[in-house]
Each structure stands twice: as C-alpha cells, then as structure tokens.
PDB file of N, CA, C and O in Angstrom:
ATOM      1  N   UNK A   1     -22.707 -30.939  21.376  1.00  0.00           N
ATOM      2  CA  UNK A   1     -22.831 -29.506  21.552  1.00  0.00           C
ATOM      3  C   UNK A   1     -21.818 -28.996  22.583  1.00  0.00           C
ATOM      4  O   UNK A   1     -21.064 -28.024  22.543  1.00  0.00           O
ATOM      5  N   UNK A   2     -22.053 -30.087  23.669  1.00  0.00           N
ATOM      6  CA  UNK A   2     -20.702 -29.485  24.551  1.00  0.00           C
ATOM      7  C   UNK A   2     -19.278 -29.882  24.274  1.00  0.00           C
ATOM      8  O   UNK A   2     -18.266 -29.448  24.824  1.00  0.00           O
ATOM      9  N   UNK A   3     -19.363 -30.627  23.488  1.00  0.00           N
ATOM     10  CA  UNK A   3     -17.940 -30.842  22.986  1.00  0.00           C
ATOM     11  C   UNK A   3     -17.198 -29.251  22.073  1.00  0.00           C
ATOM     12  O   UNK A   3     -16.092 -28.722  22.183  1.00  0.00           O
ATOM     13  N   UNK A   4     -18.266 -28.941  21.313  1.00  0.00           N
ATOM     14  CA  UNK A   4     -18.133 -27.637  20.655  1.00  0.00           C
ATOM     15  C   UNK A   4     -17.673 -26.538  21.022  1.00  0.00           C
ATOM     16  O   UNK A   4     -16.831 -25.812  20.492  1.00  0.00           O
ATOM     17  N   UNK A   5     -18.598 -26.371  22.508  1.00  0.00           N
ATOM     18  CA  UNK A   5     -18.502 -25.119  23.128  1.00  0.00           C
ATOM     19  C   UNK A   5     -16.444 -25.471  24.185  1.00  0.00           C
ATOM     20  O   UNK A   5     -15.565 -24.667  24.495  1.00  0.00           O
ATOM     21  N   UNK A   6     -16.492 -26.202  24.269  1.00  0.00           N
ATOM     22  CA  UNK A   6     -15.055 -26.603  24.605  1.00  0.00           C
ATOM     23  C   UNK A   6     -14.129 -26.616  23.944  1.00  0.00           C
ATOM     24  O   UNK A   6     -13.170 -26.049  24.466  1.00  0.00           O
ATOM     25  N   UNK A   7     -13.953 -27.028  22.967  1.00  0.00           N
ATOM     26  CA  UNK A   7     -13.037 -26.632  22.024  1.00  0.00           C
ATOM     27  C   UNK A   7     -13.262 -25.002  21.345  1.00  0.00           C
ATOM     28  O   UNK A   7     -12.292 -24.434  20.842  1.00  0.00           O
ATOM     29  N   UNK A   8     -14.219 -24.533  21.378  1.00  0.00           N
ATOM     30  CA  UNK A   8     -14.071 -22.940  21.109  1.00  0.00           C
ATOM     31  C   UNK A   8     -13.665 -22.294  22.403  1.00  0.00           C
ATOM     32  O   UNK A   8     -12.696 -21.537  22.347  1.00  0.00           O
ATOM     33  N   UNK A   9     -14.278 -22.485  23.604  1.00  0.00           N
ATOM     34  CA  UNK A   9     -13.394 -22.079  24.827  1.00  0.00           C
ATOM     35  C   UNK A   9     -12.122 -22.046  24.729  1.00  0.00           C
ATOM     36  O   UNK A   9     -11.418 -21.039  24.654  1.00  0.00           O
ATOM     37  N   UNK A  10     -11.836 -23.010  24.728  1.00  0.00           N
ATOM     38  CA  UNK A  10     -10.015 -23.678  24.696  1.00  0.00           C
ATOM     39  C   UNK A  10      -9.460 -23.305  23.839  1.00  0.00           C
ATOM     40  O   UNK A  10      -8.272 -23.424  24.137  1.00  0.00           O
ATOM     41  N   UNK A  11      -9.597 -22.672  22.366  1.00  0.00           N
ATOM     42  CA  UNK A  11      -9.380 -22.136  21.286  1.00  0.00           C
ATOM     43  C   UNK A  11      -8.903 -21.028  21.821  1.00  0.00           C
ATOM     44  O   UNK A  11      -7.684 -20.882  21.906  1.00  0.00           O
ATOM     45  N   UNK A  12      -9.923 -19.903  22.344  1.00  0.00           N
ATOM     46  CA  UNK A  12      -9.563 -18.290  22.643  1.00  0.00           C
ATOM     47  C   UNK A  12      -9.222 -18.321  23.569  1.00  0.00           C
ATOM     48  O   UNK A  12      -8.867 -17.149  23.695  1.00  0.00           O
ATOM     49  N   UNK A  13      -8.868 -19.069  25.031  1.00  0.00           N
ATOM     50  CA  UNK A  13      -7.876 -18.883  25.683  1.00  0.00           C
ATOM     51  C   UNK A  13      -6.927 -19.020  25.528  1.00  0.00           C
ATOM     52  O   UNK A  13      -6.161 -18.431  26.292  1.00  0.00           O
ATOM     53  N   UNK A  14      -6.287 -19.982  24.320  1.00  0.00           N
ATOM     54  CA  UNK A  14      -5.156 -20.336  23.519  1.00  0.00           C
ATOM     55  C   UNK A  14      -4.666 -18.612  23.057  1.00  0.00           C
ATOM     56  O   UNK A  14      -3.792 -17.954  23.622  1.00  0.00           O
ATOM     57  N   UNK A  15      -5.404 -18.233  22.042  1.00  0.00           N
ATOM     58  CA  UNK A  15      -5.503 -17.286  21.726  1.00  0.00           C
ATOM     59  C   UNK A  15      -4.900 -16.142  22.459  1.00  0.00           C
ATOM     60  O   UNK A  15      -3.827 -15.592  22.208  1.00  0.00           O
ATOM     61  N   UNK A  16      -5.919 -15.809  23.593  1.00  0.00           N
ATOM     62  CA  UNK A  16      -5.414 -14.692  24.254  1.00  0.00           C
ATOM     63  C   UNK A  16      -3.849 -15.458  25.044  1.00  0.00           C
ATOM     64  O   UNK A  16      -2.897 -14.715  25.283  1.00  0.00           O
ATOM     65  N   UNK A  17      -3.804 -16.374  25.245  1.00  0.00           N
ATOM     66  CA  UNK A  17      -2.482 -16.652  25.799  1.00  0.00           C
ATOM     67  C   UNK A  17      -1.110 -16.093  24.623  1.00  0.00           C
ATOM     68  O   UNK A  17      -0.208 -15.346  25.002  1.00  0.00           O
ATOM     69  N   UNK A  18      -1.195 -16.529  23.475  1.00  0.00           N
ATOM     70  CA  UNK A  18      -0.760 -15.878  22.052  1.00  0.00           C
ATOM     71  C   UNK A  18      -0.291 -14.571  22.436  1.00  0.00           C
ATOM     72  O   UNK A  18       0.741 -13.997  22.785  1.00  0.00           O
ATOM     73  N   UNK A  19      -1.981 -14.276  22.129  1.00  0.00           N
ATOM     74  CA  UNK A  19      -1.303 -12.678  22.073  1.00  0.00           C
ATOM     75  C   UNK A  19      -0.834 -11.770  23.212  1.00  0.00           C
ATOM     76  O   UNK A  19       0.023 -10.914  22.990  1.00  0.00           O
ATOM     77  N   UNK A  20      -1.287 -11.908  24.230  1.00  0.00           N
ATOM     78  CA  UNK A  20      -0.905 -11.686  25.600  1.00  0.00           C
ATOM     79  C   UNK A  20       0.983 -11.841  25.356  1.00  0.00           C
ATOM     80  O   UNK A  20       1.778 -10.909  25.239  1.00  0.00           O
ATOM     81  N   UNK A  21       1.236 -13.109  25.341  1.00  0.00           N
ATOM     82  CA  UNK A  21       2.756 -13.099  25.264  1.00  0.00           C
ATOM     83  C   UNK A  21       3.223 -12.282  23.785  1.00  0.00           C
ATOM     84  O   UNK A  21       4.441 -12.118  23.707  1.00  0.00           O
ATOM     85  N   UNK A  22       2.612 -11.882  22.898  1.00  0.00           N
ATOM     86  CA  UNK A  22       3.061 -11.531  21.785  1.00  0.00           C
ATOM     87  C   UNK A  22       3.287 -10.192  22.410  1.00  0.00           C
ATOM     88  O   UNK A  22       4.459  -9.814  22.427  1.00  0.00           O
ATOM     89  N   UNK A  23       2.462  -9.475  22.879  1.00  0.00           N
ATOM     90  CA  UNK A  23       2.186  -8.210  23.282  1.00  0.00           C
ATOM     91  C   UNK A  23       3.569  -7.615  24.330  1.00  0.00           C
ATOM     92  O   UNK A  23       4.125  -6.517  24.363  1.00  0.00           O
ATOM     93  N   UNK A  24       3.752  -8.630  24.963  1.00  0.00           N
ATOM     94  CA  UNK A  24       4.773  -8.402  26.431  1.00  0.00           C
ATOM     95  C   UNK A  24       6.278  -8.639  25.854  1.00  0.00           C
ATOM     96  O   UNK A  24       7.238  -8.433  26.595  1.00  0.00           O
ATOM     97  N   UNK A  25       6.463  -9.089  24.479  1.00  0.00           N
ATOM     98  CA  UNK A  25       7.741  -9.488  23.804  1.00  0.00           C
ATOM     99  C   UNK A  25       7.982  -8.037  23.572  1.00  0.00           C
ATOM    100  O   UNK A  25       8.886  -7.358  24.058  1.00  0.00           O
ATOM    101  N   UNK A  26       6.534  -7.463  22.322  1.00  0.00           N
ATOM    102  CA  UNK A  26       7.118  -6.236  21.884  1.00  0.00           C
ATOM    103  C   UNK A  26       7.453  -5.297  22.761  1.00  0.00           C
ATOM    104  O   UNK A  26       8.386  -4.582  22.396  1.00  0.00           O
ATOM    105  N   UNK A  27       6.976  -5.063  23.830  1.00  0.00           N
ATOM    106  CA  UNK A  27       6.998  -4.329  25.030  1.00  0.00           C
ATOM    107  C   UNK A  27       8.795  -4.003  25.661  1.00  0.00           C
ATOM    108  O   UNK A  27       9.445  -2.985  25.899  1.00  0.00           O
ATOM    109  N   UNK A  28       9.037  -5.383  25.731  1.00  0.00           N
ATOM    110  CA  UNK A  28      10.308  -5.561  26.330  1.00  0.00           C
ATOM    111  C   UNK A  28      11.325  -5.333  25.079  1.00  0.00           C
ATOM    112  O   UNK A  28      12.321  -4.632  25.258  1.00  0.00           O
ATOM    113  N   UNK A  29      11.105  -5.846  23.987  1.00  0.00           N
ATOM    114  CA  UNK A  29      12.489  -5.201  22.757  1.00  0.00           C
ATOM    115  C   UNK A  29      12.166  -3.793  22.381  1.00  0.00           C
ATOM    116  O   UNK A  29      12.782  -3.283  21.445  1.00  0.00           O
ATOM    117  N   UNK A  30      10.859  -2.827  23.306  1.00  0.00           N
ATOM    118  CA  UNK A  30      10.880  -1.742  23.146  1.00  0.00           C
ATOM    119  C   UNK A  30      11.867  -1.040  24.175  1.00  0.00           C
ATOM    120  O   UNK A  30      12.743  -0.214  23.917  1.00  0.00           O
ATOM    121  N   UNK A  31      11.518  -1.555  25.362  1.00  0.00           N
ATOM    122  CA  UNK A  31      12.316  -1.255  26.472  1.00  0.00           C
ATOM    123  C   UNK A  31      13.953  -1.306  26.546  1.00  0.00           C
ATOM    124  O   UNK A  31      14.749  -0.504  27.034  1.00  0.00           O
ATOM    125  N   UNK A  32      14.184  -2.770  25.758  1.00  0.00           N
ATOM    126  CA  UNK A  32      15.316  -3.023  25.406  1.00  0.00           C
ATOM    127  C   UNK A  32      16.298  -1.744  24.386  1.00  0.00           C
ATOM    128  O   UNK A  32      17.421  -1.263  24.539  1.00  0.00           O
ATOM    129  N   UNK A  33      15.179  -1.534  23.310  1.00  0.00           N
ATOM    130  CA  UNK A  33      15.876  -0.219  22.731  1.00  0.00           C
ATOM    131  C   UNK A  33      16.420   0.879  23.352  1.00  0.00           C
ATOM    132  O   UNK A  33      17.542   1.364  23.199  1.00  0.00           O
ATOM    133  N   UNK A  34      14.989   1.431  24.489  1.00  0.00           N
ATOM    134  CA  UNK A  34      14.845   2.322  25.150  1.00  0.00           C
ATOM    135  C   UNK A  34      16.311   2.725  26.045  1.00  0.00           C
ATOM    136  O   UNK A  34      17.048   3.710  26.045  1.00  0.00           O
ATOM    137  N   UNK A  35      16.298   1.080  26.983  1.00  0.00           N
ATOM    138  CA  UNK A  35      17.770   1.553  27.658  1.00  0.00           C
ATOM    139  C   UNK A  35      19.344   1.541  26.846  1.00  0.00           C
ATOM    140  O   UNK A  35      20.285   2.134  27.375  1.00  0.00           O
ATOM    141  N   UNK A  36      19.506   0.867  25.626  1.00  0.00           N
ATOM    142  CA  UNK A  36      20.132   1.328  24.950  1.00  0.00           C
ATOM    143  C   UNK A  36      20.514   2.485  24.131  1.00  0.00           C
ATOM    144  O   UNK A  36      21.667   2.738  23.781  1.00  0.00           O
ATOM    145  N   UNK A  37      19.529   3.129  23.865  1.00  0.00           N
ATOM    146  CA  UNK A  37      19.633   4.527  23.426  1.00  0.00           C
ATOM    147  C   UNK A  37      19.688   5.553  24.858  1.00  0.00           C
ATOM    148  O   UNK A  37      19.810   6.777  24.892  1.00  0.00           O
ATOM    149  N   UNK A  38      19.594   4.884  25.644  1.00  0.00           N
ATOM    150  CA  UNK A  38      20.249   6.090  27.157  1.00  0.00           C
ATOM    151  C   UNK A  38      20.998   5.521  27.470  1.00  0.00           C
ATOM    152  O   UNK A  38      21.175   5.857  28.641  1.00  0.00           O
ATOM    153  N   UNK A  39      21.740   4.707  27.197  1.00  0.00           N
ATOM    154  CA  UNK A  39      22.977   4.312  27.624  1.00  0.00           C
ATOM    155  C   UNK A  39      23.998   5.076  26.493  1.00  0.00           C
ATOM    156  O   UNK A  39      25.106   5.503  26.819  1.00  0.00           O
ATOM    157  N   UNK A  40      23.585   5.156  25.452  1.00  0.00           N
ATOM    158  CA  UNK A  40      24.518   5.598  23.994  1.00  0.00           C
ATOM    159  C   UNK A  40      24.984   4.556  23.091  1.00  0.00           C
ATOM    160  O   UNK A  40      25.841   4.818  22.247  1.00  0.00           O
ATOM    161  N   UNK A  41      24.497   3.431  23.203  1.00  0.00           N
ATOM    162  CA  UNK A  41      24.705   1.973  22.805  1.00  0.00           C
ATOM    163  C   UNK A  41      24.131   2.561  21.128  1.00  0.00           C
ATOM    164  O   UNK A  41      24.861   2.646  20.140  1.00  0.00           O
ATOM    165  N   UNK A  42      23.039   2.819  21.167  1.00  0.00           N
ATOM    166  CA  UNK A  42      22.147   3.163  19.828  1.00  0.00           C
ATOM    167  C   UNK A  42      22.233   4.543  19.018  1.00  0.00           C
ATOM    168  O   UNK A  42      21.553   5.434  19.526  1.00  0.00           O
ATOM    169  N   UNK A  43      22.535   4.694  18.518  1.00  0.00           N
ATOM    170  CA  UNK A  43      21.984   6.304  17.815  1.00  0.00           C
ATOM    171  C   UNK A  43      21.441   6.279  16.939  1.00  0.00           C
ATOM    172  O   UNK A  43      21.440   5.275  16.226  1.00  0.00           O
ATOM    173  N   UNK A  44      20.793   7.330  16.656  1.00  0.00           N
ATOM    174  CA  UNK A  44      19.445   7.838  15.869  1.00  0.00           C
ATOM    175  C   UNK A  44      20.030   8.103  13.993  1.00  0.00           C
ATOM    176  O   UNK A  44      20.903   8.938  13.754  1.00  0.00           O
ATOM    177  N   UNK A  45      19.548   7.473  13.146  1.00  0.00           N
ATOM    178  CA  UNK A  45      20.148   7.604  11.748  1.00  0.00           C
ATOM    179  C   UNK A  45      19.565   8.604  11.263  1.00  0.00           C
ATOM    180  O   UNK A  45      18.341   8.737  11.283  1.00  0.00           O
ATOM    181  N   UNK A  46      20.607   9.670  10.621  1.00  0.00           N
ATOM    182  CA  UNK A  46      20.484  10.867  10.437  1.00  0.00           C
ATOM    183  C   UNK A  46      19.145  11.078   9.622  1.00  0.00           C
ATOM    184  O   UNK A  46      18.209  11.870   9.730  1.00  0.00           O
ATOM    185  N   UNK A  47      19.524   9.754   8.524  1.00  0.00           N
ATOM    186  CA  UNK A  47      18.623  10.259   7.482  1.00  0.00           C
ATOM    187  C   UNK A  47      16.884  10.032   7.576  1.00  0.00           C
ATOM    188  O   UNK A  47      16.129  10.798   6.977  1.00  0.00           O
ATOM    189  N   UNK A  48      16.545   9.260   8.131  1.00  0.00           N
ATOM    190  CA  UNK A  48      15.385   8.365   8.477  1.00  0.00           C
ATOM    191  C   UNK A  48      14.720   8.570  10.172  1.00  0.00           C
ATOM    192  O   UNK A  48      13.569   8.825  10.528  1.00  0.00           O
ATOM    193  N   UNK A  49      15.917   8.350  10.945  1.00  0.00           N
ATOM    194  CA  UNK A  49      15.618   8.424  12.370  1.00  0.00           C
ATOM    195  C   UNK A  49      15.218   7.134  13.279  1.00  0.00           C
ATOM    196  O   UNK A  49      14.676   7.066  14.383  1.00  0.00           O
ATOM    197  N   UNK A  50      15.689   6.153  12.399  1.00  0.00           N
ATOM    198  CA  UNK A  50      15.610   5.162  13.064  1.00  0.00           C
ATOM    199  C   UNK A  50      16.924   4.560  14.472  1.00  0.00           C
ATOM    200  O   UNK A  50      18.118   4.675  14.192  1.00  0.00           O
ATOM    201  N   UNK A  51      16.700   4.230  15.249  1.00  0.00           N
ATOM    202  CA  UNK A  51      17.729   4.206  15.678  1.00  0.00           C
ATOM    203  C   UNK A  51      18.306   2.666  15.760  1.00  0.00           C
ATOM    204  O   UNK A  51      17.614   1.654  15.876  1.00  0.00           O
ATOM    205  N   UNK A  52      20.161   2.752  15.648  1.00  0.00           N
ATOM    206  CA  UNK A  52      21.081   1.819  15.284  1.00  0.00           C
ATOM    207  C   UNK A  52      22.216   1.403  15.800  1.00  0.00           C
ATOM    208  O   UNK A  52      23.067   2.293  15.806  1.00  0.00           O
ATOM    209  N   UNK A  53      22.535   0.471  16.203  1.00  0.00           N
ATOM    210  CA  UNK A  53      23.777   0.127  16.703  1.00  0.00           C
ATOM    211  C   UNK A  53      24.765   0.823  16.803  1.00  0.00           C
ATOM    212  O   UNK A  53      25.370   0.947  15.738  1.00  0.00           O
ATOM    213  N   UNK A  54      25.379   1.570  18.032  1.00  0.00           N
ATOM    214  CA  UNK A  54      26.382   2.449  17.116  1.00  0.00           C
ATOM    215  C   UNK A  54      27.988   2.155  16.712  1.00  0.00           C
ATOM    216  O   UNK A  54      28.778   3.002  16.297  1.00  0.00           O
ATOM    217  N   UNK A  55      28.253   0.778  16.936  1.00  0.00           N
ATOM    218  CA  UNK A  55      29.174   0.035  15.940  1.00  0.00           C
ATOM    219  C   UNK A  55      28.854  -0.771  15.117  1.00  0.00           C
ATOM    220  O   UNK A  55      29.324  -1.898  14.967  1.00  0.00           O
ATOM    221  N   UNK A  56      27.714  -0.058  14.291  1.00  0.00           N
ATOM    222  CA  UNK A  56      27.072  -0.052  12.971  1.00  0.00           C
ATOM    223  C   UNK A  56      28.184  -0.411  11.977  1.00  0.00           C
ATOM    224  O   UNK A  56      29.294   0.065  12.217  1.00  0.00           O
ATOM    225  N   UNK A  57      28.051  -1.112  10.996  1.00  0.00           N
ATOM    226  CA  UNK A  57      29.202  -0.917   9.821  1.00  0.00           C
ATOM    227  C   UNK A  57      28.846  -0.411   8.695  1.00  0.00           C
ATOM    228  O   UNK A  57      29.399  -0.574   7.608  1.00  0.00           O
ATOM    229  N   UNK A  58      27.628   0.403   9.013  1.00  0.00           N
ATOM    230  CA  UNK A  58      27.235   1.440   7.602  1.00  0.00           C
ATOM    231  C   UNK A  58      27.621   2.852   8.392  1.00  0.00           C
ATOM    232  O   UNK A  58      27.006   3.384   9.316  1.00  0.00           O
ATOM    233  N   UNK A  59      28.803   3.273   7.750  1.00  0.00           N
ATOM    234  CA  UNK A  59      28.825   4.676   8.481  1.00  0.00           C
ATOM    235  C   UNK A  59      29.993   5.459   7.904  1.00  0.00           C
ATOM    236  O   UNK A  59      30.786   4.876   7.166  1.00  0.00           O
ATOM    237  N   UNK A  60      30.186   7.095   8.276  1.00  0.00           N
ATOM    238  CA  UNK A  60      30.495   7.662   7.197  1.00  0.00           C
ATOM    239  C   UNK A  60      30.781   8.742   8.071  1.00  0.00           C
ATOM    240  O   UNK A  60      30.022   8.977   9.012  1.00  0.00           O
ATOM    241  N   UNK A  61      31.976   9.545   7.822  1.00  0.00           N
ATOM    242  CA  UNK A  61      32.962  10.341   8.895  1.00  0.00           C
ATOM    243  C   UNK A  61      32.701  11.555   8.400  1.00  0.00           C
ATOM    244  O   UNK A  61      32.550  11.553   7.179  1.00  0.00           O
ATOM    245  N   UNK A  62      32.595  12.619   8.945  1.00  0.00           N
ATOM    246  CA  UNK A  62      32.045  14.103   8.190  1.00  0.00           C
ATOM    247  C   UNK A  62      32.795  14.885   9.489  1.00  0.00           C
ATOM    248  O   UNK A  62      32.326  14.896  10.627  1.00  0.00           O
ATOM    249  N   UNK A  63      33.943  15.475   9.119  1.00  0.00           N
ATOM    250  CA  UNK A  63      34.846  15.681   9.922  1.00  0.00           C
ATOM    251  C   UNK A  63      35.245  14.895  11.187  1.00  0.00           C
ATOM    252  O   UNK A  63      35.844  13.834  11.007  1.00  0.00           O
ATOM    253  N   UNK A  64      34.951  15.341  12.588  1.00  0.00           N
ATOM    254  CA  UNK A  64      35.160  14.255  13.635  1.00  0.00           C
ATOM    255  C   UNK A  64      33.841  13.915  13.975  1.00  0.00           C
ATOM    256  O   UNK A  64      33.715  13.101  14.890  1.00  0.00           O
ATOM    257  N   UNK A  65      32.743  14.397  13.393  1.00  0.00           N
ATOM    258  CA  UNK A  65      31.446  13.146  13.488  1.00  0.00           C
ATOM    259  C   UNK A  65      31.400  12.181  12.938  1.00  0.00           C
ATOM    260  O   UNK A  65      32.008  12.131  11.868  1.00  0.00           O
ATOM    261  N   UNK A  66      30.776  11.160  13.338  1.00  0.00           N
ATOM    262  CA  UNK A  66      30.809   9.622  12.362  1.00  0.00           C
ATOM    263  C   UNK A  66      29.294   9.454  12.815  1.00  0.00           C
ATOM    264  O   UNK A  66      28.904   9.192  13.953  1.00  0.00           O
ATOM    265  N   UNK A  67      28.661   9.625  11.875  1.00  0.00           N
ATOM    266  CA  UNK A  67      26.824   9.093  11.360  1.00  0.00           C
ATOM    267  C   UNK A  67      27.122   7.789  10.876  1.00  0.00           C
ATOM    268  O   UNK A  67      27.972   7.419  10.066  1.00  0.00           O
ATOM    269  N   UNK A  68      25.986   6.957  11.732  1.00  0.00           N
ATOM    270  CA  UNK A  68      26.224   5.756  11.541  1.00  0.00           C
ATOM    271  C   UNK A  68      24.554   5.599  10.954  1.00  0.00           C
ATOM    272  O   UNK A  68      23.716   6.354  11.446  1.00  0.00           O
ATOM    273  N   UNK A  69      24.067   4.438   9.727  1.00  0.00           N
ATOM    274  CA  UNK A  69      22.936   4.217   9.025  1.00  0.00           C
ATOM    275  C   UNK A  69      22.584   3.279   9.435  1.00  0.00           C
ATOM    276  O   UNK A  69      23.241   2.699  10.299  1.00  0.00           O
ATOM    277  N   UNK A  70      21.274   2.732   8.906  1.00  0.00           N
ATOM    278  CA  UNK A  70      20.339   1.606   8.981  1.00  0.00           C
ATOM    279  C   UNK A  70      20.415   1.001   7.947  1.00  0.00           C
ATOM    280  O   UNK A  70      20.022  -0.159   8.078  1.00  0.00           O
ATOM    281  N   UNK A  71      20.895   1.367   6.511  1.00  0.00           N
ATOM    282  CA  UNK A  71      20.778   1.207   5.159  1.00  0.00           C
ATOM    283  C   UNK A  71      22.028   1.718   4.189  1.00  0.00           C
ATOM    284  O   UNK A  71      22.526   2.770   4.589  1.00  0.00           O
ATOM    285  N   UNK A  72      22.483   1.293   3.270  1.00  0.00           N
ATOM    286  CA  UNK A  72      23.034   1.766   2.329  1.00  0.00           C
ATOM    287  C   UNK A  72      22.245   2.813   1.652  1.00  0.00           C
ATOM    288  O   UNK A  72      22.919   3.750   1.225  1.00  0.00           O
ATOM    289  N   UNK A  73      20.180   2.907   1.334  1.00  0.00           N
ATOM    290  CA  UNK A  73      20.076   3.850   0.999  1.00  0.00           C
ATOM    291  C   UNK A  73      20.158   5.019   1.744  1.00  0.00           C
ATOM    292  O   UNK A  73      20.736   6.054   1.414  1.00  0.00           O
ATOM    293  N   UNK A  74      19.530   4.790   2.792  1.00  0.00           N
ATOM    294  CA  UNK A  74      19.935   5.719   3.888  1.00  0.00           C
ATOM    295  C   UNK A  74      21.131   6.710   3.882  1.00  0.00           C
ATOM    296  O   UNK A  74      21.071   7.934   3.998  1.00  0.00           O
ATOM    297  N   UNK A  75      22.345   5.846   3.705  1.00  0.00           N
ATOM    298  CA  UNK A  75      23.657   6.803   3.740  1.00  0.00           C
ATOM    299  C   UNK A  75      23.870   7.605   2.357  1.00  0.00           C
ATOM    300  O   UNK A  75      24.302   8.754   2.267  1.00  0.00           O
ATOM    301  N   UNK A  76      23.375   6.541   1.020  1.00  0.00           N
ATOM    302  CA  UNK A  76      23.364   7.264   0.127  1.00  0.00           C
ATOM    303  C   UNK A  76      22.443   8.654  -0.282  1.00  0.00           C
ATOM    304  O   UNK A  76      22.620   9.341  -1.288  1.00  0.00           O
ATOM    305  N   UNK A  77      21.612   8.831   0.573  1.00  0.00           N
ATOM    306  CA  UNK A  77      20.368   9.569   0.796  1.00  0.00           C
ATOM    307  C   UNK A  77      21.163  11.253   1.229  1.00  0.00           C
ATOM    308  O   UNK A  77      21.215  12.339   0.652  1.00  0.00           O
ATOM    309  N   UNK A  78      21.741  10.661   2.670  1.00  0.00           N
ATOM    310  CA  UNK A  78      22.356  11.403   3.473  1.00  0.00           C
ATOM    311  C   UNK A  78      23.884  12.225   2.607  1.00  0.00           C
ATOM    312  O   UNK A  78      24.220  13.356   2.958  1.00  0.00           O
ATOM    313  N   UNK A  79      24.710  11.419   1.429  1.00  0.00           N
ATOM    314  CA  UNK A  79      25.594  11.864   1.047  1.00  0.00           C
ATOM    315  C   UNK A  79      24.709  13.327  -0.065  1.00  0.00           C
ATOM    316  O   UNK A  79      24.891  14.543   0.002  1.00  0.00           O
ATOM    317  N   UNK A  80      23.855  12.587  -0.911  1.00  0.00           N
ATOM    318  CA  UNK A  80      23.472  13.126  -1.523  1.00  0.00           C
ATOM    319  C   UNK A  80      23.002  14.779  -1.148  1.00  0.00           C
ATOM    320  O   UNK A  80      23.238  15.757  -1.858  1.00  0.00           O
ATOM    321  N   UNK A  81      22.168  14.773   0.364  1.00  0.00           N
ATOM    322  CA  UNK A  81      21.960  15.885   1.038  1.00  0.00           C
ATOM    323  C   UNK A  81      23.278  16.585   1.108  1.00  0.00           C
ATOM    324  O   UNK A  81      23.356  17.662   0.516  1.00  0.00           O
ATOM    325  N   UNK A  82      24.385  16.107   1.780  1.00  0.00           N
ATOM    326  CA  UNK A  82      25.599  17.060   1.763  1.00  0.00           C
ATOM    327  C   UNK A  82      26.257  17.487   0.760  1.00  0.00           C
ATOM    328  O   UNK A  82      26.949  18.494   0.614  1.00  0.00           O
ATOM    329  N   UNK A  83      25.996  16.664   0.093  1.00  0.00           N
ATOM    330  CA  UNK A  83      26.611  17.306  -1.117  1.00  0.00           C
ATOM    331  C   UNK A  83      25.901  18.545  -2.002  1.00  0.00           C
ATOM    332  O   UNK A  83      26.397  19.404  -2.731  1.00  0.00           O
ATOM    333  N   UNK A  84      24.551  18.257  -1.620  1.00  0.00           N
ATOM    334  CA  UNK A  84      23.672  19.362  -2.195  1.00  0.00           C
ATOM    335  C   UNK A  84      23.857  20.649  -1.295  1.00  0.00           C
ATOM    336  O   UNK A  84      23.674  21.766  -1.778  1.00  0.00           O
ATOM    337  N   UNK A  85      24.178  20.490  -0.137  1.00  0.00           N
ATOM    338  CA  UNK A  85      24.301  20.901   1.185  1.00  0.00           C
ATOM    339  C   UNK A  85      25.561  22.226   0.988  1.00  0.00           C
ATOM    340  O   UNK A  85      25.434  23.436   1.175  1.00  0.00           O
ATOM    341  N   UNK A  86      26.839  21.379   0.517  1.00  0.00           N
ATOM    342  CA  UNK A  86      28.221  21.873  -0.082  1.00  0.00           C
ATOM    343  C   UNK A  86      27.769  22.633  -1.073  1.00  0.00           C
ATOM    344  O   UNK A  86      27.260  23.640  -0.582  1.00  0.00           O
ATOM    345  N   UNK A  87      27.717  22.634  -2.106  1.00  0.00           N
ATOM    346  CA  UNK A  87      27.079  23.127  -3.222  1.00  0.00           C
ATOM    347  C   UNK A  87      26.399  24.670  -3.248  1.00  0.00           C
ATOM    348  O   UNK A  87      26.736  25.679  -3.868  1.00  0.00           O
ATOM    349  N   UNK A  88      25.337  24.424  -2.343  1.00  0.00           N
ATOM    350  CA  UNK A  88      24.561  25.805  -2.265  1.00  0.00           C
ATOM    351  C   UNK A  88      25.653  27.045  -1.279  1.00  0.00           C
ATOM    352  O   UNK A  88      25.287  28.219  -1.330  1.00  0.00           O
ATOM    353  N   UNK A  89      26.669  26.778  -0.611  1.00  0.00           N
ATOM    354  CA  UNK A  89      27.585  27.568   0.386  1.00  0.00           C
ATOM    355  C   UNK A  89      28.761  27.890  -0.692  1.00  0.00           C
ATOM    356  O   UNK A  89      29.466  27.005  -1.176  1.00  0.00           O
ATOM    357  N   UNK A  90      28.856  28.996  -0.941  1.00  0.00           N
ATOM    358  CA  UNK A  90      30.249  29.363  -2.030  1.00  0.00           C
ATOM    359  C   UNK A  90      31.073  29.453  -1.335  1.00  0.00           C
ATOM    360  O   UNK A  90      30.835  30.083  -0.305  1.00  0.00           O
ATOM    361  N   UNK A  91      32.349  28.924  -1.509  1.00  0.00           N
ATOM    362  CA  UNK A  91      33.599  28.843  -0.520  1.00  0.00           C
ATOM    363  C   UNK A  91      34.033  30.543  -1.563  1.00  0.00           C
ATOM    364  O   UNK A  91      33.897  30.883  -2.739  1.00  0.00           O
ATOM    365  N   UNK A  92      34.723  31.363   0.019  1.00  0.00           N
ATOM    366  CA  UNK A  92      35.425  32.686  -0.632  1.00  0.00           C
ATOM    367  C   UNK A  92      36.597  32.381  -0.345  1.00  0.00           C
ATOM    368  O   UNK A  92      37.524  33.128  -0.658  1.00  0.00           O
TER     369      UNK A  92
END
C-alpha cells in the first residue's frame, strides 16, 4: 500500500515538475518575441497578424514598403486584396 502511495506521489511531482518547466519555456519564447518586435527585429504580417522575421523570404514590395508574410497563402491572400483594392479606384 505504501509502495503505491509513493509511486503516485513521485508520479505528480514528476508531473508538476513537467509542467512547471513547460509553462516557464512558453513564457520566455513569449518574451523572446516580445523584445524582438520592440526592437523591429519582427513585424506584424499584414494579412493574418502574426508576427515574422523581418528578413523573412516571403515578401513583396508595394512601392517603398516591403510586407513581409508568414505564408505563401498569406501573401497570396494579401495580393489578391490589392488587387481588388486597385480595381475598385478608377485611375483619371
């Protein structure tokens, strides 16, 4: 019986040791984002809003802005908007 209750002890302190460190990982690659996107390291993808490397190699020049993606659909998403975008404005 006490062998039982010891190995279930020892089990969920295992446990919370787990998740405890699981918890403090996500924490810190949140943080990690955090000071990268105030540094300007990251920017925010137009289409979605995720934010991305910003010597990304999905990216796409719209005069002297350059939007950088998370995705190929993403950018294809984003062309599609401008172009619908172009479209509705009649050039005189």
């Amino acid at each position: 019986m006490w062998k039982f209750l010891a190995i279930g002890i020892a089990l969920f302190v295992m446990y919370k040791l787990f998740m405890g460190d699981k918890k403090n990982t996500e924490v810190q690659s949140e943080k990690v984002v955090k000071d990268k996107v105030a540094s300007g390291e990251m920017v925010k993808d137009p289409s979605c809003g995720t934010y991305v490397e910003k010597d990304g190699s999905i990216r796409i020049r719209e005069g002297e802005k350059v939007h950088v993606f998370c995705s190929y659909e993403c950018r294809d998403k984003f062309l599609k908007e401008l172009e619908a975008t172009s479209k509705e404005i009649p050039e005189e």
